[in-house]
C-alpha positions in Angstrom: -7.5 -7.1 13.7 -4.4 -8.5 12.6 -0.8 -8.0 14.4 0.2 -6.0 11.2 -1.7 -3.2 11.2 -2.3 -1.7 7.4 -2.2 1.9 8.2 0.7 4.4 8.0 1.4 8.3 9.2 -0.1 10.5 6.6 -2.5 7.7 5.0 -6.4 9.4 5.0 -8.8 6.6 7.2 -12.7 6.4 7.6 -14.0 6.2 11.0 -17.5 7.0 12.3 -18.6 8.0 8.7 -15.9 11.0 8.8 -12.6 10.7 6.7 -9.6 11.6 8.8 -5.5 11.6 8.2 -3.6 9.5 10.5 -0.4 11.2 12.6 0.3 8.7 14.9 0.2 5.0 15.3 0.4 3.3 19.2 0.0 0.2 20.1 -2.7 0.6 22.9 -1.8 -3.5 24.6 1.3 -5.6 25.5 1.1 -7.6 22.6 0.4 -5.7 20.4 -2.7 -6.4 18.2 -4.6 -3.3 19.2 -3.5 -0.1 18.8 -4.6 4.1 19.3 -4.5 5.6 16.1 -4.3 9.6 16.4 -6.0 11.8 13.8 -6.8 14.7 12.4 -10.2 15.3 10.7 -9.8 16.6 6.8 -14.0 16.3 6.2 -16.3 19.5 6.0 -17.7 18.3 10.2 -14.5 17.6 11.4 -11.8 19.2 9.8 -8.7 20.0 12.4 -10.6 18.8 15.0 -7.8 16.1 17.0 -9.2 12.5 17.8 -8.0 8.8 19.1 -9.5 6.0 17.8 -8.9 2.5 19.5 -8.9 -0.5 16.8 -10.7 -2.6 19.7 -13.8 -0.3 19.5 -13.6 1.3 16.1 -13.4 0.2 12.8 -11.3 1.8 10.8 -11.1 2.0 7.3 -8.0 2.9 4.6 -9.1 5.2 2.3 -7.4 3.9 -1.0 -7.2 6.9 -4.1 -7.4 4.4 -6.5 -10.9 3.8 -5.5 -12.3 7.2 -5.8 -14.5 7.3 -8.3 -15.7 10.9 -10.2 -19.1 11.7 -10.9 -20.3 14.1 -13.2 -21.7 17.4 -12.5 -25.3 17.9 -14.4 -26.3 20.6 -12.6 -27.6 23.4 -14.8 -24.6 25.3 -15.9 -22.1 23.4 -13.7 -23.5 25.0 -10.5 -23.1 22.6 -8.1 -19.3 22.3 -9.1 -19.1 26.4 -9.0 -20.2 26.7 -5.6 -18.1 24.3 -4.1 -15.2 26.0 -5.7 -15.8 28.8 -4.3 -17.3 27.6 -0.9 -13.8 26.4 -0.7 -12.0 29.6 -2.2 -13.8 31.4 0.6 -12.5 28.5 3.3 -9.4 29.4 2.3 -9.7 33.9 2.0 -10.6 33.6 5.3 -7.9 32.0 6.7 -5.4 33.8 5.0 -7.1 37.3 6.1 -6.9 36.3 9.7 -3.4 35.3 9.4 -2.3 38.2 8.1 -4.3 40.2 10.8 -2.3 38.2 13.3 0.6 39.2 12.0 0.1 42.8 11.5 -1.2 43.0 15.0 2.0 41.3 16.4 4.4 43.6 13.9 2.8 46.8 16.0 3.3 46.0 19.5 
């Protein structure tokens, strides 16, 4: 890898077929040309789950928007598209109910 290394806080990276958002960048020799790149995972296996990855022993990959490309939805009456919505509305309910159960709990003590 070279000594410029093209990745950047924030900037989403694949690694081990898993797409992940880099928070930190450290340079993992003297010299260097390898670094630890720590992460955060943002895809459906791995999301908020904490990992390094060494540039020595992983390849990682910038994930460039640009490149993204959209596919159409066929699916009989858009269903595929629906229930991702709302696999991800529900994500998202749940979360929010057990925040707010934290905070009601905490408020009563």
């Amino acid at each position: 890898m070279p000594n410029t290394l093209p990745l950047a806080p924030g900037m989403r990276v694949l690694c081990r077929d898993a797409e992940w958002l880099v928070q930190r960048i450290n340079a993992s020799n003297d010299a260097g040309t390898q670094h630890a790149v720590q992460v955060v995972g943002v895809d459906e296996l791995v999301r908020g789950y904490q990992a390094i990855f060494l540039t020595q022993l992983d390849r990682i990959e910038s994930v460039y928007p640009r490149k993204t490309r959209l596919i159409a939805d066929n699916s009989n009456g858009f269903r595929r598209s629906k229930l991702f919505l709302e696999a991800q509305l529900r994500e998202q309910r749940d979360f929010v109910k057990s925040g707010k159960k934290e905070a009601i709990a905490k408020n009563s003590i």
